[in-house]
N, C-alpha and C positions, 0 to 999 in steps of 0.2 A: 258399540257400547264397550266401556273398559270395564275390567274387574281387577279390585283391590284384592290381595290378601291378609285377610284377616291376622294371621297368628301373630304378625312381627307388630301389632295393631295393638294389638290385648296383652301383651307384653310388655311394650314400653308404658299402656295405661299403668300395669300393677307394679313397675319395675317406678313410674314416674310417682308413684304414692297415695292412691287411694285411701283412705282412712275408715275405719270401720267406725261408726259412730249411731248418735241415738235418733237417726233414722233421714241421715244427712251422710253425703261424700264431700270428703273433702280432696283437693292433690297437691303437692306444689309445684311454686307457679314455673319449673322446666315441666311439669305433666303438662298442663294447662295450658301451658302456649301450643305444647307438641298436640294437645290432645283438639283444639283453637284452629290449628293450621288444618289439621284432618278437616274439622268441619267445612270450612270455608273455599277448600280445596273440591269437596265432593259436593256441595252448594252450589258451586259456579258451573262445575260439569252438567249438573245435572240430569246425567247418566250417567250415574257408574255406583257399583255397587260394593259392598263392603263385605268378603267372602271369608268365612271363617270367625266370625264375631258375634257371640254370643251377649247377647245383656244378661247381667248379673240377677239375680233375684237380691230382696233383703229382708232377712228373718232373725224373729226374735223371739225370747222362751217366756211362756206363763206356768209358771209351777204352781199348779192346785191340789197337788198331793198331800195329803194328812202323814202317809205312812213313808213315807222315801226319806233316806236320809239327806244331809246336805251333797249334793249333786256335782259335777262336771256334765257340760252338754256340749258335745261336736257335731256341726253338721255340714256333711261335702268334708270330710278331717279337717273343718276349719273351727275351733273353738268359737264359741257363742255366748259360754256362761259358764261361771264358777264359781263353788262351793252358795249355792244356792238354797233358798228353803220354801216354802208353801209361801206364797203371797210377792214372790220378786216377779216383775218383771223388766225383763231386760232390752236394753239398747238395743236398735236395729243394726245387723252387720251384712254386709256381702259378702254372699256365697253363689258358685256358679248355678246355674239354674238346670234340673236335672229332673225326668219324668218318674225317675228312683234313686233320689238323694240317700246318700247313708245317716241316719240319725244314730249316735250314739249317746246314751246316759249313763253315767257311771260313777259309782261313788265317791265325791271328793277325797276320803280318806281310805286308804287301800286298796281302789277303783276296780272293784269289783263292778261287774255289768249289772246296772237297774232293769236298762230295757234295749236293745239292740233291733230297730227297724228302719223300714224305709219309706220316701213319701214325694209328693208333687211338688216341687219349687217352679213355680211361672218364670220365665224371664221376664224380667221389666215389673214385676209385679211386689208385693209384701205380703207376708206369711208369719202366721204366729203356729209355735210349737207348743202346744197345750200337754203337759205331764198332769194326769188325772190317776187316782187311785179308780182299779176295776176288778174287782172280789169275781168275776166271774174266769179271767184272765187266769193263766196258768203263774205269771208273773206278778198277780195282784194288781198289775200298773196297765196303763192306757196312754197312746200319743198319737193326737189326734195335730193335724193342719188345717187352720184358719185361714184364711184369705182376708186381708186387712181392705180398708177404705184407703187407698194412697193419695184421694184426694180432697178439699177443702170440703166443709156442708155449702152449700148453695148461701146466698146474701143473706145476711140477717138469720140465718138456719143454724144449729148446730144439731150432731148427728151423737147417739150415744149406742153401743151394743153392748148388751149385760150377759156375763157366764154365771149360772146359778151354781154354786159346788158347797152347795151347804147340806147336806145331807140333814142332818139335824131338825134345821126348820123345814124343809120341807118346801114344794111350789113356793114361788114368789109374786109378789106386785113389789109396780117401782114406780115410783109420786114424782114428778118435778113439781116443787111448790112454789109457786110464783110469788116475788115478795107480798107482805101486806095480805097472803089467803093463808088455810090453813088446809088441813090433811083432809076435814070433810069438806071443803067446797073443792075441790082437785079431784080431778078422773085420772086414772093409774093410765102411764104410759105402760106398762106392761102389768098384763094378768096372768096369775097361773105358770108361772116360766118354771118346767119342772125341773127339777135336779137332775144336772149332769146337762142340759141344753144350752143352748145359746139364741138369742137375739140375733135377727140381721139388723141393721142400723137405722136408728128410730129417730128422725129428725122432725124439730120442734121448734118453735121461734125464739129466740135469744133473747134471753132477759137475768134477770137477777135467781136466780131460784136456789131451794134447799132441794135436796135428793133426800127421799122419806123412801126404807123398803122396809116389809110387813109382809109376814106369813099371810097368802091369800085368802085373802075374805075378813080378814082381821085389822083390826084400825087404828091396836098398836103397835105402833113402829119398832123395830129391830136394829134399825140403821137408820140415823141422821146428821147429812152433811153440817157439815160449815156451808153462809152462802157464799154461791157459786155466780161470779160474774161473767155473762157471759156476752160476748162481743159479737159473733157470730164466725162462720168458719172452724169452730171447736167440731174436730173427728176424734171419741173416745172409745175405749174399750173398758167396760167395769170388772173385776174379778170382783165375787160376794164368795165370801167362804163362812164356817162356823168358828167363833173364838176361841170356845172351849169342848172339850170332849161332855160336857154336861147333857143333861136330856131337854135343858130349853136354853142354850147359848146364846149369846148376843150375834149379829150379824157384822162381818167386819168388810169392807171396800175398799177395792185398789184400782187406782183408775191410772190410765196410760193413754198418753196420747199418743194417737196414729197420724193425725194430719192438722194442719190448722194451726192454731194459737196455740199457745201449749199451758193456757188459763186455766 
């Protein structure tokens, strides 16, 4: 059995041009042949092993902070997001994969430190860096790691995970209304999702639908979509946040797709 080493490997990959983008790599084509020849070379062998080669992770920032100002985020010292505010979320990037990544956050304007911690990046995997406000924190702030869906929903399936950060309203229900029905002939795909949780990934059968959310137990809606055509293979992620700092605010939706169509 031979063994490769890796380092001169993972070097010409990032030296050949990997592209940080919105949840795709891209190289050019001197990477691509170089990176082309690799495979095919260790395909034929078939033994031999690739030593020193780490797969990258790829993460990306959901800012649900009410109180943080507009932000800078590096993670692994690799920049990920700039001057950000509640409700962005950003493009997939690669960063090396680490069982204590350095997360930095830091104020876009005279980059004073938000929050300075550290967290799991999977190799081969996708990860969302959730910035939440946490009144119990000595720093007011909270950064939590998601583990995204990297893959398509199942045929005819689309798959949805909702973050509730609406403080304001309170637990949520979340409606997909199928065309042609309405909000009372429709069973909530999610009940009761309290504030500050999340959703694992709720897949459902593809069709045309409105997204209806409502304080739990309550039948009128706080948030509703445009419809939503769906094809099937849609992997999304929803942020629900509060609009306004009022005592009964409307509920406001940011969807991001992880995998799939991007409908």
């Amino acid at each position: 059995m031979k063994t490769i080493t890796g380092s001169r490997i993972w070097a010409g990959v990032r030296a050949g041009g990997w592209l940080r983008g919105a949840g795709r790599m891209a190289a050019s084509p001197l990477g691509l042949a170089s990176v082309g020849a690799l495979a095919v070379a260790v395909a034929l062998s078939g033994c031999e092993n690739v030593a020193g080669y780490t797969e990258p992770s790829l993460v990306r920032v959901i800012d649900a902070s009410y109180i943080a100002p507009a932000a800078n985020i590096t993670v692994e010292n690799v920049p990920v997001a700039g001057n950000i505010g509640q409700g962005y979320i950003s493009p997939y990037g690669t960063v090396p994969a680490d069982n204590s990544a350095p997360i930095d956050i830091t104020a876009a304007t005279g980059g004073s430190t938000i929050i300075s911690t550290t967290g799991t990046l999977l190799a081969g995997h996708h990860h969302s860096v959730l910035l939440t406000d946490n009144g119990a924190a000595a720093n007011g702030y909270s950064v939590t790691i998601l583990e995204d869906q990297q893959v398509a929903a199942a045929l005819n399936h689309s798959a949805f995970r909702f973050l509730n950060q609406a403080p304001k309203t309170g637990p949520l229900d979340v409606y997909m209304i199928p065309a042609g029905s309405t909000l009372a002939n429709t069973i909530p795909i999610v009940t009761g999702l309290p504030v500050g949780s999340a959703t694992g990934y709720i897949s459902f059968n593809s069709q045309t639908v409105t997204m209806m959310i409502t304080p739990t137990g309550v039948t009128t809606p706080k948030y509703t979509s445009t419809a939503m055509a769906l094809i099937g293979g849609e992997v999304k992620t929803v942020l629900l946040v509060d609009t306004q700092l009022t005592s009964d605010p409307p509920v406001e939706a940011f969807i991001a797709t992880d995998a799939g169509p991007a409908q």
